[in-house]
Structure formats: structure tokens, C-alpha cells
MARLUM-806357 format. One record per atom (N, C-alpha, C): residue in three letters; x, y negated, z; residue number from 1. Coordinates in steps of 0.05 Angstrom, whole numbers. Example, Ala and Ser with C-alpha at 12.3 -4.5 7.8 and 13.67 -1.06 7.14 Angstrom:
% residues 2
  rest       x       y       z   nr
   ala     264     114     156    1
   ala     246      90     156    1
   ala     264      66     156    1
   ser     257      45     142    2
   ser     273      21     143    2
   ser     258      -1     157    2
This chain:
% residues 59
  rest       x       y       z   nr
   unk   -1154    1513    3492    1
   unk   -1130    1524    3504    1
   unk   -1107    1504    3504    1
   unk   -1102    1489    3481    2
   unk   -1082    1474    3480    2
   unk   -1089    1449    3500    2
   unk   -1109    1447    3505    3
   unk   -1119    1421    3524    3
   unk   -1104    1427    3559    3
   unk   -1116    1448    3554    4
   unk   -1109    1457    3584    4
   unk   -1086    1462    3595    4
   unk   -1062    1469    3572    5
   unk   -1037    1471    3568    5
   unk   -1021    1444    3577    5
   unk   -1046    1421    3557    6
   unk   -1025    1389    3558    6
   unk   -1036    1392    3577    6
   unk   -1067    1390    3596    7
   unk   -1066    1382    3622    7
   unk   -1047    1390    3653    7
   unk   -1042    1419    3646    8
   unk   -1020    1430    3661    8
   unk   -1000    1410    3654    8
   unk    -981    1416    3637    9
   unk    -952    1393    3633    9
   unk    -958    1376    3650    9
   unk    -975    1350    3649   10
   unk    -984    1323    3661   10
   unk    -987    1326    3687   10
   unk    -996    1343    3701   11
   unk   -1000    1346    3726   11
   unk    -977    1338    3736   11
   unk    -976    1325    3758   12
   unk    -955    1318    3772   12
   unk    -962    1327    3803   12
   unk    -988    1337    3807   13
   unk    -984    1348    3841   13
   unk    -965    1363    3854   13
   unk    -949    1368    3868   14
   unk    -930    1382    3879   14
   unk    -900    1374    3870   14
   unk    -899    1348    3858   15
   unk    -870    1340    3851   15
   unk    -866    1329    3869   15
   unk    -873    1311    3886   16
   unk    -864    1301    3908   16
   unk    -842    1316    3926   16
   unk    -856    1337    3935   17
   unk    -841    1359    3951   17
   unk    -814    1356    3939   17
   unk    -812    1364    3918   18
   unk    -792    1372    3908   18
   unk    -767    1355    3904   18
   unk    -785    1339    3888   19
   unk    -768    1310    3888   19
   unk    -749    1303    3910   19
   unk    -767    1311    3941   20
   unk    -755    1300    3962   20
   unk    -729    1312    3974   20
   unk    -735    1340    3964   21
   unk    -714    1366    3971   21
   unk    -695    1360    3952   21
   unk    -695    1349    3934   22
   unk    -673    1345    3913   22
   unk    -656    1323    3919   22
   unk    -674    1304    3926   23
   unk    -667    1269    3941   23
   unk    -644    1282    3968   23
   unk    -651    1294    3987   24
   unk    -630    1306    4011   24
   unk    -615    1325    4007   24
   unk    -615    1343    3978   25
   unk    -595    1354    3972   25
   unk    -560    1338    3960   25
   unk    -579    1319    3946   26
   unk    -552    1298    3944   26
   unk    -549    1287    3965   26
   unk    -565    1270    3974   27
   unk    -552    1268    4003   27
   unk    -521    1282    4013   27
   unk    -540    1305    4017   28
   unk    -518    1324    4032   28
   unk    -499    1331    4023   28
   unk    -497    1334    3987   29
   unk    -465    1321    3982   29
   unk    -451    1311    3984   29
   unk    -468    1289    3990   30
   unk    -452    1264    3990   30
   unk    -435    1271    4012   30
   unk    -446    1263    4034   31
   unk    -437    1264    4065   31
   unk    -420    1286    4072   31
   unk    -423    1315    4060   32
   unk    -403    1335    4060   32
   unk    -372    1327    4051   32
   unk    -377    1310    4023   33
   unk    -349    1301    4001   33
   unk    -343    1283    4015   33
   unk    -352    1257    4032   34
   unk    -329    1245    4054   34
   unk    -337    1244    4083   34
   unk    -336    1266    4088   35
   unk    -346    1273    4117   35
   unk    -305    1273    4132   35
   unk    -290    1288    4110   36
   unk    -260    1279    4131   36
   unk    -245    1254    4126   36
   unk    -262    1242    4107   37
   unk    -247    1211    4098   37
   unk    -261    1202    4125   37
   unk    -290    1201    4133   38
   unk    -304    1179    4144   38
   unk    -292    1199    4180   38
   unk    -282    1217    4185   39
   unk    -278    1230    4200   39
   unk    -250    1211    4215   39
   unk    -233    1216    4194   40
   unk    -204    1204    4198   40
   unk    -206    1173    4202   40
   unk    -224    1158    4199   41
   unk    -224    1131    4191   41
   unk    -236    1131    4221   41
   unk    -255    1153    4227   42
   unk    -270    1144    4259   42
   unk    -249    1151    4281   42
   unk    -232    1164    4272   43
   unk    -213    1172    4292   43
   unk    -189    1156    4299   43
   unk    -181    1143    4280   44
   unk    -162    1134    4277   44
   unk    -175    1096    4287   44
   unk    -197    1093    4284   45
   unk    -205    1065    4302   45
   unk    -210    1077    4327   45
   unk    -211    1095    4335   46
   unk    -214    1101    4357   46
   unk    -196    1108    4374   46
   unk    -165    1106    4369   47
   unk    -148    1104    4374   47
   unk    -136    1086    4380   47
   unk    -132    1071    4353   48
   unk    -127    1038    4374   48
   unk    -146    1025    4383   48
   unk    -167    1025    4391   49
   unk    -181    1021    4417   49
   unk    -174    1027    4432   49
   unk    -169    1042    4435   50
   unk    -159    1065    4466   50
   unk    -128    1047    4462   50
   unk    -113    1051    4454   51
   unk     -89    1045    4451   51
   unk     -87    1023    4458   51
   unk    -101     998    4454   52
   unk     -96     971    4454   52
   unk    -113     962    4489   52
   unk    -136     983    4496   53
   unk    -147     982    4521   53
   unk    -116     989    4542   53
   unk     -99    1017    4534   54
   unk     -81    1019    4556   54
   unk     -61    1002    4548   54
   unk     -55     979    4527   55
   unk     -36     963    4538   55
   unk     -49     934    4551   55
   unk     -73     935    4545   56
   unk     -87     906    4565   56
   unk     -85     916    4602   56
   unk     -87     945    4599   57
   unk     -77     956    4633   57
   unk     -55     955    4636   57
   unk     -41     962    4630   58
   unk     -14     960    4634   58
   unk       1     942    4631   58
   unk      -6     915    4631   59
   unk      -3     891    4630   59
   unk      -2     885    4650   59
């Protein structure tokens, strides 16, 4: 009985899965916690682009 017990524990089949669901759960923290930093930062280069395109026209 106790054999079969340690052999259960040791098994490692089906951690992968899990592992991986755990791996894109942080992930998805991550990316949530600066999703309006990296938001503001894309918006705001994307502004003076634009901005610096209408004064090379208007030139």
C-alpha cells in the first residue's frame, strides 16, 4: 500500500497541462497590470507621428 501511495506522489503525468495553464495565467496578469501603461505609451507615439507627418504637409 505504501508503495503505491509513493508511486502515485512521483507520477508526474498530467502536470504538463497544468503547468501550462498556470504559465498563461501569469501571463495574463501580467499584460492586464500594464495593458493602460503600454496603451498610453502606444497612443501617445502615435500621435506625434501623425503630428509631425501634418507639419512635414504643411510645410
Amino acid at each position: 500500500m505504501k508503495k503505491k501511495i509513493l508511486d502515485f506522489l512521483r507520477d508526474e503525468d498530467g502536470q504538463t497541462s497544468t503547468e501550462y495553464i498556470l504559465l498563461v495565467a501569469v501571463v495574463a496578469m501580467i499584460i492586464f497590470k500594464f495593458k493602460s501603461i503600454a496603451g498610453a505609451r502606444l497612443e501617445q507615439l502615435t500621435n506625434n507621428v501623425f503630428n509631425k507627418a501634418d507639419g512635414l504637409v504643411n510645410e
